[in-house]
C-alpha positions in Angstrom: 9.7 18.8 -4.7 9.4 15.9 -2.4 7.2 17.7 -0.2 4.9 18.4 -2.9 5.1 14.4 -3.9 4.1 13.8 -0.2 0.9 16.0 -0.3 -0.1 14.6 -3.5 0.0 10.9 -2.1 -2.1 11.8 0.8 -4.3 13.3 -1.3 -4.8 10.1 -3.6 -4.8 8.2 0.1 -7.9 10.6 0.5 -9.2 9.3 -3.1 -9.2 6.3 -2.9 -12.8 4.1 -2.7 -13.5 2.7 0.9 -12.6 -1.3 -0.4 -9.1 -0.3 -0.9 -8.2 -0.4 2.8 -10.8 -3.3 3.5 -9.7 -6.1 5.2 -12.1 -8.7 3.2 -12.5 -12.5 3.9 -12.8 -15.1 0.5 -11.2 -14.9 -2.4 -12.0 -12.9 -5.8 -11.1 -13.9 -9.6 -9.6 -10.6 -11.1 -9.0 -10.4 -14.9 -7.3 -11.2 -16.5 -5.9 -13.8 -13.8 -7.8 -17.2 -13.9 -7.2 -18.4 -10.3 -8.9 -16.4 -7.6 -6.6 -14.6 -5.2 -7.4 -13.4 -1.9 -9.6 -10.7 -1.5 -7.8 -8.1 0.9 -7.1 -4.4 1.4 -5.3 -3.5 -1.5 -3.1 -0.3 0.2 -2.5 0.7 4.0 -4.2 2.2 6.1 -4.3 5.7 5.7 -4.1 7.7 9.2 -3.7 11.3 8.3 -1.0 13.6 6.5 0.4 16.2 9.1 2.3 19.4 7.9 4.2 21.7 10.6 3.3 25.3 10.7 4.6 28.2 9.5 7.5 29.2 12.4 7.2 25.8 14.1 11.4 24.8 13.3 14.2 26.7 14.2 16.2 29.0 12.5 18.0 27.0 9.6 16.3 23.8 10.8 13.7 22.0 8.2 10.7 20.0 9.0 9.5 17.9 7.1 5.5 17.1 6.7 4.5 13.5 7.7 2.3 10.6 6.1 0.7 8.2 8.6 0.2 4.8 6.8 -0.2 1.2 8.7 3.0 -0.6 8.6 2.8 -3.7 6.1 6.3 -5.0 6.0 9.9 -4.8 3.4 9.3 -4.5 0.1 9.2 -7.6 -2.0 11.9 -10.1 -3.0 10.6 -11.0 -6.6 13.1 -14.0 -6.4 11.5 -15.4 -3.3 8.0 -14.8 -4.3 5.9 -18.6 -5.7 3.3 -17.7 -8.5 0.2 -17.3 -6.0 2.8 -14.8 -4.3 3.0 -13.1 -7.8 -0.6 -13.2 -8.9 -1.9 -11.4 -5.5 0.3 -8.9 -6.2 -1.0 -8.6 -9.6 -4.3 -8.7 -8.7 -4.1 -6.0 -6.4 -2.8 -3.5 -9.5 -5.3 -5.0 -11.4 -8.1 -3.9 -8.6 -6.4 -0.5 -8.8 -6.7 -0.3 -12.3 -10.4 -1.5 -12.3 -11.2 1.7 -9.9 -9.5 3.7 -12.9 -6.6 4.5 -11.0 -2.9 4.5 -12.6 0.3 4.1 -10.0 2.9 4.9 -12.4 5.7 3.7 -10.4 5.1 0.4 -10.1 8.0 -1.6 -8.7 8.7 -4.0 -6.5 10.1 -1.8 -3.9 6.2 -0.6 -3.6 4.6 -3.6 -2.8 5.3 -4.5 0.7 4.9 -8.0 2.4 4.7 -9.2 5.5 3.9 -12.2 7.1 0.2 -13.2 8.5 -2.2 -11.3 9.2 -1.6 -7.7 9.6 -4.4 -6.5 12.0 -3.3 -9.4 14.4 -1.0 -9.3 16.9 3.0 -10.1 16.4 3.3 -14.0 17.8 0.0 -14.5 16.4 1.3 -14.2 12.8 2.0 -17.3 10.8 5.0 -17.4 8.4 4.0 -19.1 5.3 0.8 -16.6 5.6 1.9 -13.5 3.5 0.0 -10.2 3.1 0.9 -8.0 0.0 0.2 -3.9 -0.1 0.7 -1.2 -2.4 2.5 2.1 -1.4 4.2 5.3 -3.0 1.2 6.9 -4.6 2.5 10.5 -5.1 2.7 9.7 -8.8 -0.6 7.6 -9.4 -3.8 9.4 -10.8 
């Protein structure tokens, strides 16, 4: 069953429009939020969904197949999160839903954070600079 859950998420990951995993500059007003959020990719990067071959374990050993996604962080802490925090991460469901896409598990164990800039490198990163994504899409259609 999982496995099946894993093929289905690449498969969305495969889905979804181009300016999902576009790393935009400005900000965008997205009903029905008033204030504009920023205006960045909305899920990871998607690098490919790899699945061993028939005969490639053992005998009695189980492989499992692989998703490649861009690493974006922990999942939130809804607690620690200020209201901009908490409309981005609206705002990128709300982007979903605009592209008529549903997640149906939407929690905040699927929205990952991390601080600064994700495409730039470690030290570079500033703290009070946080990037939201969306992840687990084996149940979203």
């Amino acid at each position: 069953e999982g496995d099946e859950h894993l093929a289905r998420e690449a498969r969305n990951y495969q889905k979804f429009p181009r300016h999902f995993f576009e790393h935009w500059s400005g900000y965008n007003i997205i009903p029905p939020l008033i204030d504009p959020t920023p205006a960045l990719a909305v899920v990871p990067q998607f690098y490919g969904y790899y699945v061993p071959e028939e005969g490639e374990a053992a005998e009695g050993e189980y492989l499992s197949p692989i998703l490649l996604i861009e690493d974006c962080g922990v999942p939130v802490e809804v607690d620690d999160l200020d209201l901009d925090d908490r409309n981005e991460c609206a705002s990128l469901l709300y982007r979903m839903h605009d592209e008529g896409w549903l997640h149906n598990s939407f929690f905040p164990r699927n929205i990952l954070m991390q601080h600064g800039d994700i495409s730039a490198w470690p030290v570079a990163r500033k703290i009070e600079d946080r990037r939201f994504r969306i992840i687990d899409f084996g149940r979203s259609e």
